[in-house]
Steps between C-alpha positions, in 0.01 A plus 500: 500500500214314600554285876394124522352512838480129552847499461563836716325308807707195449401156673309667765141522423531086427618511827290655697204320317659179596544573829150640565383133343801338757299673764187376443589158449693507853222635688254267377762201625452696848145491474520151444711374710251322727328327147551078466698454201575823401854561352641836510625672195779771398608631182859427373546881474823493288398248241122697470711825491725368234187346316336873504811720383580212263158528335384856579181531701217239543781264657512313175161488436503465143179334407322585178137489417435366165133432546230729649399184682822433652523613849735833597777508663379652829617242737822524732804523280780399725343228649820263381666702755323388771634240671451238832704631763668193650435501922780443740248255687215291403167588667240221586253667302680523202514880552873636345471891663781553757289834662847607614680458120203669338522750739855607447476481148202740456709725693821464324238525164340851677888622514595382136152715374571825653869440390310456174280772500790772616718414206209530303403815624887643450441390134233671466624794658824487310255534147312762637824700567585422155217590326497854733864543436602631820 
C-alpha cells in the first residue's frame, strides 16, 4: 500500500516554512526600527496556515500561464498574509517598530520553529520506523 507522504507529515512542513518567512519579516522590523516611516509587519500565521493546508503548497498560489509572454509566478505567494502590525504608541517619525514587541515575538517565533521542527522530525522518524518495521 503505497504512503502519501504529504499527508504522513501533516501541517508541519507549511509550518515551518511559514515560520522561517515570520522570521524574516520580524527581523527586518528590528533592523528597521530606527527608519522614518517605516511600519513593521507580521504575518497572520493562522489565516496564512489555513490558506496553505486549504490549498496545498504554494500558499494558494494558483496562477496560470496562458501565454509564453505572460510573466511566472515567481514572486512571494503569501504576501496577502502580510499584514501592518498596529503600534501601541505613535512615533514622531512615523516609525511603527516597538524594538521591545519585535523582540519578544521573534523569540516566542524561535520557540514555535523548533516546536515545529521536533514534531516534524518525530514524523519523520515515526515513517522511518514504519518503513524499517521494527
Amino acid at each position: 500500500m503505497p504512503i502519501n507522504i504529504d499527508k504522513a507529515l501533516g501541517i508541519f512542513p507549511q509550518a515551518l516554512t511559514l515560520r522561517a518567512r515570520r522570521a524574516e519579516i520580524i527581523a527586518a522590523n528590528m533592523a528597521n526600527a530606527d527608519t522614518p516611516n517605516y511600519k513593521a509587519r507580521d504575518i497572520d500565521f493562522k489565516g496564512a496556515l489555513r490558506q496553505a493546508t486549504d490549498s496545498g503548497s504554494n500558499y494558494g498560489a494558483t496562477l496560470k500561464r496562458t501565454d509564453a509572454r505572460h510573466l511566472t509566478a515567481g514572486g512571494d505567494a503569501m504576501s496577502e498574509a502580510v499584514k501592518y502590525r498596529i503600534p501601541h504608541q505613535s512615533s514622531l517619525d512615523g516609525n511603527t517598530v516597538d524594538a521591545e514587541t519585535e523582540q519578544a515575538e521573534f523569540t516566542r517565533n524561535a520557540v514555535q520553529y523548533q516546536a515545529t521542527l521536533t514534531f516534524l522530525n518525530g514524523r519523520i522518524k515515526g515513517l522511518m520506523t514504519a518503513i524499517r518495521g521494527d
